[in-house]
C-alpha positions in Angstrom: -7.2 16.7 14.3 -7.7 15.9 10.6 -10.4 14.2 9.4 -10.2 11.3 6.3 -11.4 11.7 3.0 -13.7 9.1 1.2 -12.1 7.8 -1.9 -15.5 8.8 -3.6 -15.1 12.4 -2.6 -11.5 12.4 -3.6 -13.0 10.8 -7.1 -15.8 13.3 -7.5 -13.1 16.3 -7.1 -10.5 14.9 -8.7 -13.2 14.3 -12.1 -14.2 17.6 -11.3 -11.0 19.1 -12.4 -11.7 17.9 -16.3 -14.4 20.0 -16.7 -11.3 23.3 -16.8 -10.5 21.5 -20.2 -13.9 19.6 -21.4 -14.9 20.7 -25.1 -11.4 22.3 -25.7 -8.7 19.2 -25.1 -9.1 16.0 -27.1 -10.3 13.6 -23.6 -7.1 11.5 -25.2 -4.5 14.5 -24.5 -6.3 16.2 -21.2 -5.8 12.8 -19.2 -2.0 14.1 -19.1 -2.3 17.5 -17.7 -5.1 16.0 -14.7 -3.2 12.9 -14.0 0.7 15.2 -13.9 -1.3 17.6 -11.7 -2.8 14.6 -9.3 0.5 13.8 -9.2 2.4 16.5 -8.1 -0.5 17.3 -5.4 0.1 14.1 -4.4 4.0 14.2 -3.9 4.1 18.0 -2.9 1.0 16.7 0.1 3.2 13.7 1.4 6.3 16.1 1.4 4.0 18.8 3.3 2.8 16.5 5.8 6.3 15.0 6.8 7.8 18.1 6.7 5.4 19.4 9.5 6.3 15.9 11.3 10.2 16.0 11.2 9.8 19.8 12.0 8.5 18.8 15.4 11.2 16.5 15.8 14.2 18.4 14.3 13.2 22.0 15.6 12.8 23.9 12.9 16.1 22.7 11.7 15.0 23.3 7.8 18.7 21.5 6.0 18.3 18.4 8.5 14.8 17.9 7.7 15.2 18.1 3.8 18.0 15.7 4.5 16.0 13.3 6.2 13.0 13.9 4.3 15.4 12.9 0.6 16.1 9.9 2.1 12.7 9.3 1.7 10.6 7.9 -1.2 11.4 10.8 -3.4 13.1 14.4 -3.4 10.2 17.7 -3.9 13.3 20.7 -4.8 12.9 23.9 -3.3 9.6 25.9 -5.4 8.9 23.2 -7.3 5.8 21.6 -5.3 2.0 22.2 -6.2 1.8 24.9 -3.5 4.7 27.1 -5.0 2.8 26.9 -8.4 -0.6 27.6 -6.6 0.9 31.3 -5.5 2.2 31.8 -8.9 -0.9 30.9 -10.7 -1.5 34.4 -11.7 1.8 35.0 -13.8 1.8 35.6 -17.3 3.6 32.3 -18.0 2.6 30.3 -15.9 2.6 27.0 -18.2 6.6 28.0 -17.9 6.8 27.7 -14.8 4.8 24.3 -14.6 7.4 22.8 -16.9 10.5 24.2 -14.9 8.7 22.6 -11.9 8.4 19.2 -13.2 11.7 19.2 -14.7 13.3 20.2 -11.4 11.1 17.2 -10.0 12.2 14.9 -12.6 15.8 15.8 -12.3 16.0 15.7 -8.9 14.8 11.7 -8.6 16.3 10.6 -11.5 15.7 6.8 -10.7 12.4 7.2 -10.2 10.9 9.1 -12.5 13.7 10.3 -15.4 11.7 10.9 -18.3 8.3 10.9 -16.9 7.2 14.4 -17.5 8.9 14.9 -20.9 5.9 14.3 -23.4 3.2 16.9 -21.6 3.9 20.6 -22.0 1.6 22.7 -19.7 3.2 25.7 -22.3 1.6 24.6 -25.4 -0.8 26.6 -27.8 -1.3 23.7 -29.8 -2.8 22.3 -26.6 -4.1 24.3 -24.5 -4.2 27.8 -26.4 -3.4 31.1 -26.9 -1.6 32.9 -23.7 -4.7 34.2 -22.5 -6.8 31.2 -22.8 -4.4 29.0 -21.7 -3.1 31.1 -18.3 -7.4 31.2 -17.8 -7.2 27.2 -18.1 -4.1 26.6 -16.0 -5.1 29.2 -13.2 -8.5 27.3 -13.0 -6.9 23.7 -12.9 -4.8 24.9 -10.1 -7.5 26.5 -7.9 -9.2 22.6 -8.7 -6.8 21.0 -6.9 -7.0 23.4 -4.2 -10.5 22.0 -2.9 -10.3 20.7 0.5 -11.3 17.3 -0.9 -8.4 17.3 -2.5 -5.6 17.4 0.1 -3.8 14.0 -0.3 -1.6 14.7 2.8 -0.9 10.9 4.5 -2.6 12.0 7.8 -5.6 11.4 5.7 -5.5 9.8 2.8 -3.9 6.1 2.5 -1.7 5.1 -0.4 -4.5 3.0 -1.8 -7.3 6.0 -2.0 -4.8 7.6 -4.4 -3.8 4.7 -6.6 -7.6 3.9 -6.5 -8.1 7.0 -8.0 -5.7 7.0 -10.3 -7.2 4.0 -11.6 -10.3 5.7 -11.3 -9.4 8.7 -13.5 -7.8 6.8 -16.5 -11.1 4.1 -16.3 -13.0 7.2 -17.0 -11.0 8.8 -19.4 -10.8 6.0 -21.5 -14.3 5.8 -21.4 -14.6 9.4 -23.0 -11.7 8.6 -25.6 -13.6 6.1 -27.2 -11.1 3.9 -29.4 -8.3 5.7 -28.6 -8.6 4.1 -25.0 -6.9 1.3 -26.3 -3.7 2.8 -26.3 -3.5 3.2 -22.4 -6.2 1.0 -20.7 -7.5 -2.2 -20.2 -10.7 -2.6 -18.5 -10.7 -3.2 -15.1 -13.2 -6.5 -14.9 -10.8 -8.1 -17.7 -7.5 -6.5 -16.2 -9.0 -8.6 -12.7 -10.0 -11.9 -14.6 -6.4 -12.4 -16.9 -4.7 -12.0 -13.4 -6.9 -14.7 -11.4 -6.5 -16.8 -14.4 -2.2 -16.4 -14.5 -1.9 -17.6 -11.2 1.1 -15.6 -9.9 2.4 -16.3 -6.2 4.8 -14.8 -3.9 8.4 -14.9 -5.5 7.1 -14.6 -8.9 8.8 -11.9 -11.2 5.8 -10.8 -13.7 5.7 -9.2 -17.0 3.6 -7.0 -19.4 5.2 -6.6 -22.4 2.3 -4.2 -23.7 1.3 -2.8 -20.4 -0.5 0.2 -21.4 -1.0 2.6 -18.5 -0.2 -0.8 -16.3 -3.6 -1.5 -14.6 -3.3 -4.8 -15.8 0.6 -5.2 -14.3 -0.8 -3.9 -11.1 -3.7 -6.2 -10.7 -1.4 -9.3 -11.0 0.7 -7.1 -8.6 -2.7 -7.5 -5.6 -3.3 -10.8 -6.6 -0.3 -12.4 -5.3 -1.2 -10.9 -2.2 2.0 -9.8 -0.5 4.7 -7.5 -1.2 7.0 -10.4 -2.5 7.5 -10.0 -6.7 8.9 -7.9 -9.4 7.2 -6.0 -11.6 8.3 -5.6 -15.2 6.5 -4.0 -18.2 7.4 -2.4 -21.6 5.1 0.3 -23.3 6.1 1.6 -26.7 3.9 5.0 -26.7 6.2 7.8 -24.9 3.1 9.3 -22.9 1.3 6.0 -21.5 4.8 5.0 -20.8 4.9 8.0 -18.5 1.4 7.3 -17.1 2.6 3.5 -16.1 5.7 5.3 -14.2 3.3 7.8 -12.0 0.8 4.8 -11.5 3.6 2.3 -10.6 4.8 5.3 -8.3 1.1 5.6 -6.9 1.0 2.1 -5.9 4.3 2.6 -4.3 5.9 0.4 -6.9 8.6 2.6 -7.1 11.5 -0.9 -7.9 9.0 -1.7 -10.5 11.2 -1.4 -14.5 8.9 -0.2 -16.9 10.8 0.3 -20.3 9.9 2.8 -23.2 10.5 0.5 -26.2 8.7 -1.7 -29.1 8.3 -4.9 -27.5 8.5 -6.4 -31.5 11.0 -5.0 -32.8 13.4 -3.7 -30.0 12.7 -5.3 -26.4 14.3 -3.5 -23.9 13.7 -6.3 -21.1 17.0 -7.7 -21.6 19.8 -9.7 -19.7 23.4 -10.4 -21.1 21.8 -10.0 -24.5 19.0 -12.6 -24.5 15.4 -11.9 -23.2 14.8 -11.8 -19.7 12.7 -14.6 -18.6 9.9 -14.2 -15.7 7.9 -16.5 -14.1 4.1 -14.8 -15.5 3.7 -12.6 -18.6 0.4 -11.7 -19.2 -1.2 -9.0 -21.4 -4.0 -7.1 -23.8 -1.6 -6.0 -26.9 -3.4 -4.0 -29.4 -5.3 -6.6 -31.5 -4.1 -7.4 -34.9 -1.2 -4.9 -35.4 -0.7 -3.9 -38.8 3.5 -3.2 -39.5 4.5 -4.8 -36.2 7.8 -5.6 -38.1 7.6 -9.0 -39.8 10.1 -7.1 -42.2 12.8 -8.2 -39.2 11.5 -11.3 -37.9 13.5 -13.9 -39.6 16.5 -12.3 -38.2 15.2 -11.4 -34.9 18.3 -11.6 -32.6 16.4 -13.4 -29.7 15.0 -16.3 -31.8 11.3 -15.4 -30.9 10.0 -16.3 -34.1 11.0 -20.0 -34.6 8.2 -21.1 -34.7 6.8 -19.2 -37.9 6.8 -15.6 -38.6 3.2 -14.1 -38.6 1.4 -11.7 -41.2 2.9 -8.1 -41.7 -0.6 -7.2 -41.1 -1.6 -9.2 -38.1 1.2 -8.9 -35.1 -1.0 -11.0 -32.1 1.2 -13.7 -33.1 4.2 -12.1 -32.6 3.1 -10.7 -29.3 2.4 -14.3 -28.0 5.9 -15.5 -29.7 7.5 -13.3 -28.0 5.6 -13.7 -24.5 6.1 -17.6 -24.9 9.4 -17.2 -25.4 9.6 -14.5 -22.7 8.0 -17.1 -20.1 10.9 -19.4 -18.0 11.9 -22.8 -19.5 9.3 -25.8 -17.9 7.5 -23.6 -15.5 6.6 -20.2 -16.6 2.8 -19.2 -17.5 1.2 -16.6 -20.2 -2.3 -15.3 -20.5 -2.9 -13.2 -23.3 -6.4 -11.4 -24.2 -6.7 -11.7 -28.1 -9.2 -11.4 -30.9 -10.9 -14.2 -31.9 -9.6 -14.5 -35.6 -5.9 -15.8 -33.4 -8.3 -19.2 -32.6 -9.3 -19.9 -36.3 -7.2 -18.0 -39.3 -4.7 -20.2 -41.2 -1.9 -19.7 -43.5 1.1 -18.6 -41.2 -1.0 -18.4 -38.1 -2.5 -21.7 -38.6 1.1 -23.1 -38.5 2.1 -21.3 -35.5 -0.9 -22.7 -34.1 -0.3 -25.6 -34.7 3.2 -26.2 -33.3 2.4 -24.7 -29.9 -0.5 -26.9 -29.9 2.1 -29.7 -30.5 4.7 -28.9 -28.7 1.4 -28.9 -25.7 1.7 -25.4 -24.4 -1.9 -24.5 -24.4 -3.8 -24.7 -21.4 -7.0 -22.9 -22.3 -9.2 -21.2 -24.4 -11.5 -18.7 -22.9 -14.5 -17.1 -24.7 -15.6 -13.2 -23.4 -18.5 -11.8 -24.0 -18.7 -9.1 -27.0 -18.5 -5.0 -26.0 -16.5 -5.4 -23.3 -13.8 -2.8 -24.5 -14.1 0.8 -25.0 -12.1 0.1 -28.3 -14.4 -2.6 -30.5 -17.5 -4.6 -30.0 -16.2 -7.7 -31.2 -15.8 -10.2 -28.5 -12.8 -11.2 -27.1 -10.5 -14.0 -25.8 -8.0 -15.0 -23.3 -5.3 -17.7 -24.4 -3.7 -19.6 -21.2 -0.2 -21.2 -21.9 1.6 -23.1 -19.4 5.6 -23.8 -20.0 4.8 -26.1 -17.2 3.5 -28.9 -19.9 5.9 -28.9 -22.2 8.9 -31.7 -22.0 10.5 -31.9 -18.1 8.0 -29.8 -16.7 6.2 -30.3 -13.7 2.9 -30.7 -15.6 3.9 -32.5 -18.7 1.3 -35.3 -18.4 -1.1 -32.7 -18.6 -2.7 -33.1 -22.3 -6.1 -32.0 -22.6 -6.9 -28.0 -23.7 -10.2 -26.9 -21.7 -12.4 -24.6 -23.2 -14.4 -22.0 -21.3 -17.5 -20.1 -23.4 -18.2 -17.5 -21.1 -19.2 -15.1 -24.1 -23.2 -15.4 -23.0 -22.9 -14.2 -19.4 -22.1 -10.2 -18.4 -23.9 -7.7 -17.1 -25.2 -5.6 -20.3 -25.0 -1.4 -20.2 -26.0 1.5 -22.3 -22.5 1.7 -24.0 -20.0 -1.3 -22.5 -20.9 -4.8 -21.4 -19.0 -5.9 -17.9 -18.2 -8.9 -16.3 -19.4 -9.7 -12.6 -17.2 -11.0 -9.1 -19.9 -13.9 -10.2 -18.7 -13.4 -13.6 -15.3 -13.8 -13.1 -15.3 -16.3 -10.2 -17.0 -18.9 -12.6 -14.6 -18.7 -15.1 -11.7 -18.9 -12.6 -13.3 -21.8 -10.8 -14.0 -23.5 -14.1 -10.2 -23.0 -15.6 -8.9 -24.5 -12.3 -11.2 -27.4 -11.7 -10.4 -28.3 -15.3 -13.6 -30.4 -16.4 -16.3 -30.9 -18.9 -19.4 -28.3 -17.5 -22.4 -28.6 -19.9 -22.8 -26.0 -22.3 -20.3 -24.1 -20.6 -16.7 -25.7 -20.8 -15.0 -28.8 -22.2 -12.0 -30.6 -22.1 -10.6 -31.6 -24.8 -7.9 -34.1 -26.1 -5.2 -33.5 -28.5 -6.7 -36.0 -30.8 -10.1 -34.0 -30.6 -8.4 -30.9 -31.4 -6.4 -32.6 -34.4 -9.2 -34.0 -35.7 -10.4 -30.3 -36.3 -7.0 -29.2 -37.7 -5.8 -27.3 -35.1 -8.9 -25.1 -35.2 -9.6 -23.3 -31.7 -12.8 -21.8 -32.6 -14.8 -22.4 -28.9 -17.9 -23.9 -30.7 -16.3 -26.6 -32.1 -15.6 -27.9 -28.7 -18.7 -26.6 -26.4 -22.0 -27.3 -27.3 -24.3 -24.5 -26.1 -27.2 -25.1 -28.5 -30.7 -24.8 -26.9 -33.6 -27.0 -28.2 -36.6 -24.7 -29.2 -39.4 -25.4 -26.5 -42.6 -27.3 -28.4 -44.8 -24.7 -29.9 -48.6 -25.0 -28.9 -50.2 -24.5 -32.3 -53.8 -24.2 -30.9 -52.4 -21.3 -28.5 -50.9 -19.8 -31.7 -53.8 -19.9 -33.7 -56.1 -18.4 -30.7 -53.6 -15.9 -30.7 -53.7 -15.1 -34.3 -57.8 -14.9 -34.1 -57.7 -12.7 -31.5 -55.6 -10.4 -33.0 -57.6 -10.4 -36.5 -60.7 -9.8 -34.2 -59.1 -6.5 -32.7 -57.8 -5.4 -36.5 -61.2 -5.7 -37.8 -62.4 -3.0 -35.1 -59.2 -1.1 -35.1 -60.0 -0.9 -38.9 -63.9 -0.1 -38.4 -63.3 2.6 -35.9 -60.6 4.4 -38.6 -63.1 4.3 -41.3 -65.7 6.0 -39.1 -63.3 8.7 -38.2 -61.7 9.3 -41.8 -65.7 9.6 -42.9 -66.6 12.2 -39.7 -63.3 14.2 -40.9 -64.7 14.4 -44.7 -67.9 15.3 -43.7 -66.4 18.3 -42.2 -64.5 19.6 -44.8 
């Protein structure tokens, strides 16, 4: 009978595996190889298992159970699974046969996961080095994944253990990849609040248009809390594009369309040649893009930038242009993690600001904490919008902008700040009551806002200043006595060392 496996073990092991490439592969590039291996472990486990099941069934009858088993979730062709490899992992080129492998994979579940394994090369020198080293490296990777804590068949290990460590392993690599973390990974505490916060409920088709490895996407995915939505993203580097696929596959989002594109400049997520529209779009696009492609704004072909074309040197405004306009007509709703300069800078973006303000958009302004990223130190916010509000919308009386300053309450760590359950829950509970909280949130009016010029900058709305308790000048000046009392015999007893050490010499 087989026993389960904790997700902790599975974890450990599956961590375990880096070390084979620790000190030689940037943490940035070794993420691929582990996470393609997990992978194929994974898919070549659940094709072991039910092959063993439908064998029982079928008698041995190997073409009817392949047949069965490709009507399955996927298709794992004949020596190209993780065990096939493991017998071969002595051969001079093995990387080779790694690649053939996945391609075989790839080819053979085409709607699944075409493209996936394109942009890793278990083969390269550049990589992984020279023959010697690198057959060394890719024996050794192989025989980690061979550990008994390590068999992912479905007799013992649920669905969730391995998307949980999925998660895991890309929470920890971009941890070790310092700012280059930002490429592929939002933290999970922030990933967890901008879901909460976008509300999205069965039915709902939801969007990232800069989804990054998708951790984000699949959070909103477990909030809505059945199997009932659509999942959407678009990711314009090649390889975390690939990631998203294997995690959406993990999850057992296989219907989920993630597209490899630039969101700015060439959106994918397209229908009869205008932007598809979806009922949540929520996201943490890289901060302040520099050449996002302002260049091509004015005649963007989907209208995104009506409203005013941001800086060539500071895209966040085109990323919440285009997630606005991305959002259904009168009921959709956007929540956007952003730097705070978006809440404050003028010129172009004070305009845009200003008209989304007007046209009464904006739901909320939520202030984060500071080192809450891998990525920067700078503290970050979340802007709520709500197509709800604006004319014909079930919300349009709504008016008022609340503002949350949560930016004083995390849990602090060595390297990374992180936010609570109690964290996260206030803010949640705060956004949806919608009311004043002193020194903690505020609603405000358009006319309060106007009255600043359209300036979003949390302070201006939420008073969190702290009267100075009284000072007790007699305590002070006891203090200060006391402690000219024990100089004067700190100093007395170094003098009649200094003169004991002279006498000596």
């Amino acid at each position: 009978m087989s026993t389960t496996i904790e997700q902790k073990d599975i974890n450990n092991a599956a961590w375990a595996a880096c070390d084979t490439f620790r000190g030689v592969v940037d943490p940035a590039q070794y993420k691929d190889y582990i996470l393609v291996m997990l992978f194929l472990k994974y898919i070549s486990d659940v094709w072991k298992d039910h092959y063993a099941e439908y064998s029982k069934q079928y008698g041995g009858d190997d073409a009817r159970i392949r047949r069965k088993l490709e009507r399955e979730r996927f298709v794992l062709p004949p020596d190209a699974g993780y065990y096939d490899l493991y017998e071969k992992r002595n051969e001079a080129n093995i990387g080779e046969l790694i690649n053939e492998a996945l391609d075989a994979v790839e080819e053979a579940n085409k709607a699944k996961l075409d493209g996936v394994f394109r942009n890793i090369d278990f083969n390269s020198e550049s990589n992984l080095g020279r023959t010697k080293d690198r057959n060394r490296r890719l024996k050794m990777l192989l025989e980690d994944f061979h550990k008994p804590q390590l068999d992912l068949s479905p007799s013992r290990v649920s669905e969730d253990v391995i998307g949980n460590t999925y998660l895991y392993l890309i929470e920890r690599f971009a941890t070790d990849a310092g700012k280059k973390a930002g490429e592929f990974y939002t933290p999970f505490q922030v990933s967890q609040l901008v879901a909460k916060l976008a509300k999205p409920k069965p039915g709902d088709r939801i969007c990232d248009p800069a989804c990054g490895s998708s951790t984000l996407l699949i959070e909103a995915a477990r909030e809505v809390g059945d199997r009932n939505f659509a999942l959407f993203g678009m990711e314009v580097n090649g390889a975390t594009w690939a990631l998203a696929r294997m995690n959406m596959f993990l999850h057992s989002f296989d219907s989920a369309r993630i597209e490899w594109c630039n969101t700015l400049t060439s959106p994918a997520l397209v229908e009869n040649d205008r932007l598809m529209k979806f009922d949540v779009v929520v996201a943490n696009p890289p901060f302040s893009l520099d050449k996002w492609g302002a260049e091509e704004a004015d005649a963007d072909r989907y209208n995104r930038f009506w409203r005013g074309v941001p800086p060539k040197s500071k895209g966040d405004y085109a990323f919440i242009s285009h997630m606005i306009e991305s959002a259904i007509e009168k009921e959709g709703r956007v929540a956007v993690v952003v730097p705070h300069g978006v809440l404050f800078r003028g010129a172009a973006e004070g305009r845009i600001r200003q008209k989304l303000i007007e046209d009464n958009l904006l739901d909320a302004v939520i202030g984060l904490p500071g080192n809450l990223f891998q990525t920067t130190s700078i503290p970050v916010a979340i802007l709520i919008f709500d197509r709800g509000r604006e004319k014909g919308g079930a919300i349009d009386d709504t008016k008022d902008v609340l503002f949350i300053d949560a930016s004083k309450e995390f849990k602090p760590g060595k390297n990374q700040n992180a936010l609570t359950e109690e964290h996260i829950n206030k803010i949640v509970d705060t956004y949806r009551d919608f009311e004043t909280v002193e020194k903690y949130a505020y609603r405000a009016t358009p006319d309060e806002i106007k009255e600043n010029d359209f300036n979003l900058n949390i302070p201006r709305y939420v008073d969190t200043f702290e009267e100075e308790a009284e000072i007790d000048i007699d305590a002070v000046q006891k203090e200060i006595d006391d402690l000219e009392i024990e100089l004067s015999k700190v100093r007395k007893e170094m003098a009649e060392k200094l003169a004991t050490i002279q006498r000596d010499i």
